[in-house]
C-alpha positions as a Markdown table, in Angstrom:
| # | Residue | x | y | z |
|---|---|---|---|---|
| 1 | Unk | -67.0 | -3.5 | -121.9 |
| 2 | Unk | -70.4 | -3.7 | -122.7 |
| 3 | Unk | -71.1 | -5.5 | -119.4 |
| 4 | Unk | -69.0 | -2.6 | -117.6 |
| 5 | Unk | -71.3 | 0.0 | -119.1 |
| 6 | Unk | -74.4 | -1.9 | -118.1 |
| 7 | Unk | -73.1 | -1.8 | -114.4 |
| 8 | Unk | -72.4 | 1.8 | -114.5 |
| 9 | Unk | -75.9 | 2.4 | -115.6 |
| 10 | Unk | -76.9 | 0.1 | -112.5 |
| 11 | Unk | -74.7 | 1.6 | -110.1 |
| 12 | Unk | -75.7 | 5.4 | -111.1 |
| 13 | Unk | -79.8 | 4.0 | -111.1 |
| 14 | Unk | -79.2 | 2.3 | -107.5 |
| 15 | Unk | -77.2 | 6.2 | -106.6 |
| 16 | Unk | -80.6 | 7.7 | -107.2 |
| 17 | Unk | -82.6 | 5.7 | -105.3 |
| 18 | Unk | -84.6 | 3.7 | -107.7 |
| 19 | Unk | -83.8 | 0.1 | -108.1 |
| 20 | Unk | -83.4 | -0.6 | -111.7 |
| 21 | Unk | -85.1 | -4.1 | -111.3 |
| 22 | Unk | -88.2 | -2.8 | -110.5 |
| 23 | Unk | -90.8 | -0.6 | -112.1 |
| 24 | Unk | -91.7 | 2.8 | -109.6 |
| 25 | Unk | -94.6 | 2.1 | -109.0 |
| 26 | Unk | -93.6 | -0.3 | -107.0 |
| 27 | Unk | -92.5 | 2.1 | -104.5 |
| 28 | Unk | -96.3 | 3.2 | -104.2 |
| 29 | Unk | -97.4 | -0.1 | -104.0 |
| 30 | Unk | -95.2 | -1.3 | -101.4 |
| 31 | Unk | -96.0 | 2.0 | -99.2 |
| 32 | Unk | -99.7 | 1.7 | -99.5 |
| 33 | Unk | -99.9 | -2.6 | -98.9 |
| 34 | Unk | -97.5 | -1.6 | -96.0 |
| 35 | Unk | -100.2 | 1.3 | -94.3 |
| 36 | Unk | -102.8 | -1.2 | -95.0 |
| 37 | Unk | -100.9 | -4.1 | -92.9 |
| 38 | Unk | -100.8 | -1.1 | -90.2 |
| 39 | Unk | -104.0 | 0.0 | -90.3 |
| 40 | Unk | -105.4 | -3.4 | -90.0 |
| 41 | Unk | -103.4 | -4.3 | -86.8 |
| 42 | Unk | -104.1 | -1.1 | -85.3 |
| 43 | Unk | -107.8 | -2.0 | -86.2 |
| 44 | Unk | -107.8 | -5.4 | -84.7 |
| 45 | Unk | -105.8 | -4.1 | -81.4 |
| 46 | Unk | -108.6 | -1.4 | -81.0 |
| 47 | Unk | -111.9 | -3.9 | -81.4 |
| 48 | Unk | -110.7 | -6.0 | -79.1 |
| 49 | Unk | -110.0 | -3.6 | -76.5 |
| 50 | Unk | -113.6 | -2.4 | -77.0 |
| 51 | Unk | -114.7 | -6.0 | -76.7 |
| 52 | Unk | -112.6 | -6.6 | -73.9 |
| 53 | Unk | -113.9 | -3.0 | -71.9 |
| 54 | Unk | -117.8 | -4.6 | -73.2 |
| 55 | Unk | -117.6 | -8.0 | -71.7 |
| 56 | Unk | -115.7 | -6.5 | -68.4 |
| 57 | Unk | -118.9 | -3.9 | -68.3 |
| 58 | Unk | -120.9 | -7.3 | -68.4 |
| 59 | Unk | -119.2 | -8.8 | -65.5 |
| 60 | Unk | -117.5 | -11.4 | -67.5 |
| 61 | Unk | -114.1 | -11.7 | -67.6 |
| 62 | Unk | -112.5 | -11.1 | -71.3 |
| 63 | Unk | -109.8 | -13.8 | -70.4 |
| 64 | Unk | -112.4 | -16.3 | -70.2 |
| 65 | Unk | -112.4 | -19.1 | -72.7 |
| 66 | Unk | -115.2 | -20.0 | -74.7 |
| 67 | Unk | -115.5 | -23.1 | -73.0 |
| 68 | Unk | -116.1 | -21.4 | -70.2 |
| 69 | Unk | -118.4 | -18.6 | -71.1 |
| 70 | Unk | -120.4 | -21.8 | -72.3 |
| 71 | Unk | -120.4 | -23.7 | -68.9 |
| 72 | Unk | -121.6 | -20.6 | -67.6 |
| 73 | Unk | -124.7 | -19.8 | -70.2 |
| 74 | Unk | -125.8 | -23.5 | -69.5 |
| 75 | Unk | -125.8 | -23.2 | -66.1 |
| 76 | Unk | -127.7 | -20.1 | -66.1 |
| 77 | Unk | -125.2 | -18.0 | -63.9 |
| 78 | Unk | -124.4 | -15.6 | -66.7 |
| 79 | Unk | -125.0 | -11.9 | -65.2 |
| 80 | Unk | -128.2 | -9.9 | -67.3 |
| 81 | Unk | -128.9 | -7.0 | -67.3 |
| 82 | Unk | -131.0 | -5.3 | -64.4 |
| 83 | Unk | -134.7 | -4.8 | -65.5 |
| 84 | Unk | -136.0 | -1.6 | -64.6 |
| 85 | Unk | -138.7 | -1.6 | -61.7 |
| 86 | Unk | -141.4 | -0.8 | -63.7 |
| 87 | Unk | -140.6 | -3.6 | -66.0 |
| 88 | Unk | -140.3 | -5.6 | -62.9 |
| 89 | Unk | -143.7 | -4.4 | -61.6 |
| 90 | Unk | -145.5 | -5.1 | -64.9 |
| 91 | Unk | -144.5 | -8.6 | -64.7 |
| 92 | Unk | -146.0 | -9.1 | -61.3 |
| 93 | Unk | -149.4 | -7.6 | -62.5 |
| 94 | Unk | -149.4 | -9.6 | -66.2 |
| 95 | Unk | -149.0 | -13.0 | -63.6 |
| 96 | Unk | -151.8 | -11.8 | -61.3 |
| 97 | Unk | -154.0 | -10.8 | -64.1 |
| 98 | Unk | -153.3 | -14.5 | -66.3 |
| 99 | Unk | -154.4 | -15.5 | -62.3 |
| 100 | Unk | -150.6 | -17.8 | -61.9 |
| 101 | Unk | -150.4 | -16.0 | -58.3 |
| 102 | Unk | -152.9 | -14.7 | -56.3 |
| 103 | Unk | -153.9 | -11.3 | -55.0 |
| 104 | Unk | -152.1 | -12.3 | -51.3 |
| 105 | Unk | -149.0 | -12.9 | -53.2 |
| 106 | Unk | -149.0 | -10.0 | -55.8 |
| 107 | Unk | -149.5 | -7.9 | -52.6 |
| 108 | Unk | -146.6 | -9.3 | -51.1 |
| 109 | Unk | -144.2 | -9.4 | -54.0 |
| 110 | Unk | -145.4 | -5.6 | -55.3 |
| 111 | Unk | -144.5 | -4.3 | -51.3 |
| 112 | Unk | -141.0 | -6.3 | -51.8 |
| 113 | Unk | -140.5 | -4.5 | -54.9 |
| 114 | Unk | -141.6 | -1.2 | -54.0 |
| 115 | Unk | -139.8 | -1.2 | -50.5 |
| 116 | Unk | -136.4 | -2.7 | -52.3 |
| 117 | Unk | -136.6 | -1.0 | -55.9 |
């Protein structure tokens, strides 16, 4: 009988909604592990849509394998970013001024810039 009243005790515990086997606490535990797990998905889905919205902004695909991404960095034909045109301008004078072009050429290059920029 003493096994029959040990069952009753389990069947009225597992009536109230606490599992005799396992300390309350548990509960807790399991709920806040479980948010974690969420929170971290949701986490990983959102950084790599903001990755993926980055590299689009870029002009590279985000599809793209690394492999690929690395062909195109060796060869060069990786987009940059567009350099202003008084950044553009100031290069033109610093390679007149070290004397690498001359004063025919800076003229010609400055009117290209000035008449595309």
């Amino acid at each position: 009988m003493l096994v029959l009243d040990e069952l009753g005790d389990l069947d009225d515990a597992v009536d109230g909604g606490q599992n005799p086997l396992l300390p309350s606490a548990y509960d807790a535990i399991f709920s806040v592990v479980l948010v974690v797990i969420v929170l971290t998905a949701v986490l990983i889905v959102v950084l790599a849509v903001l990755r993926a919205v980055r590299l689009r902004k870029a002009g590279i695909d985000p599809l793209s394998t690394e492999g690929e991404l690395t062909a195109h960095a060796l060869r060069g034909d990786l987009p940059t970013a567009a350099r202003t045109l008084e950044a553009r301008l100031a290069e033109l004078d610093e390679l007149a001024r070290r004397g690498l072009i001359t004063a025919d050429e800076h003229a010609t290059a400055r009117r290209d810039l000035l008449g595309r920029g």
